[in-house]
C-alpha positions, 0 to 999 in steps of 0.5 A: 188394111193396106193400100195397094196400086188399084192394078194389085186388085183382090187375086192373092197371086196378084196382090202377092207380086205387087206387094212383094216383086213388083218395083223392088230394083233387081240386079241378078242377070237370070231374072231379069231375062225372065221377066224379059221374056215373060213381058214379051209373051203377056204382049196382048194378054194380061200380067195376071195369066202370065203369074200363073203359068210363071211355074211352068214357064220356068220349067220349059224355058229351063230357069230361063238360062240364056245359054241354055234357052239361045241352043233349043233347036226346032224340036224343042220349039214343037215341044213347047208348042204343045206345052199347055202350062205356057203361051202356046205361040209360036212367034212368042217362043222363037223370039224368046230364043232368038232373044237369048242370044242376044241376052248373051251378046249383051252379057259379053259386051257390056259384063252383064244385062243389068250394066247394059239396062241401067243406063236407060235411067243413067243408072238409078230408078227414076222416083216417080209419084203417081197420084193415080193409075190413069196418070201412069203412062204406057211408055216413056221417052225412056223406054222408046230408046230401050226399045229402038236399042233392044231391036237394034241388038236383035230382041223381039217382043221388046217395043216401047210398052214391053219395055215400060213394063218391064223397066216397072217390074224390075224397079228402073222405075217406082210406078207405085201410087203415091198412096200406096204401101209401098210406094215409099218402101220402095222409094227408100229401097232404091236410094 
């Protein structure tokens, strides 16, 4: 029997994302625009209905291509509206929109999303070690600054506890509990 993050629980959807996305350092621009997205859309919601719409978010948001997602137009923004395998909330959809654009203005700037993001943690993971859930905060003074910056450049949806979640998703930061399996699996990983 593994031990997980207390968070993992017992949904194999869940248990799937934490032992096998969840913390691993992601590089690839396209999906760190999903999970940029899909961060911004769980805001008020949990993680585990954001994983199971994830297909259909996908589908909608056309593979999350910002070049594509930054051009939909009022009746692409109505369509999803009426999508009911995503989040059907209007300010959600626009800022994700309006967050593709910005997407790109960064890709152009600095070469890629990843270059740009990585320097909020001076570009290693930070290696935390957790002993339980509670110690693991909400945001840190590191996604503050991601957070005043990503608003500065035209994001939405990217307050300072969007961004923590999305800087542990995608393995800025190892949030995994000291106990957990892969904790050191991904403290190695990301040497």
């Amino acid at each position: 029997m593994k031990t997980r993050c207390e968070w993992a629980g017992s949904d194999p959807l869940y248990k799937n994302y934490h032992d096998n996305e969840w913390g691993i350092p992601l590089h690839d621009d396209r999906k760190l625009f999903e999970l940029l997205i899909l961060e911004g859309a769980q805001a008020g919601l949990s993680w585990l209905t954001i994983l199971k719409k994830r297909h259909n978010y996908r589908k909608a948001f056309n593979n999350f291509d910002p070049e594509i997602v930054a051009k939909f137009d009022s009746a692409i923004i109505e369509k999803l509206l009426s999508n009911k395998g995503i989040i059907r909330n209007r300010l959600k959809i626009e800022a994700a929109i309006q967050n593709a654009g910005a997407f790109l203005n960064i890709q152009r700037k600095f070469g890629s999303f990843d270059a740009y993001i990585r320097q909020f943690t001076k570009g290693k993971p930070i290696k935390n070690a957790w002993k339980n859930q509670n110690e693991i905060p909400s945001k840190t003074k590191e996604s503050m600054a991601m957070s005043v910056d990503l608003k500065k450049k035209g994001f939405k949806f990217a307050g300072p506890v969007i961004c923590y979640a999305f800087m542990q998703a995608t393995g800025m930061v190892n949030d995994h509990t000291v106990d957990c399996f892969r904790y050191q699996e991904i403290y190695e990983y990301s040497k």
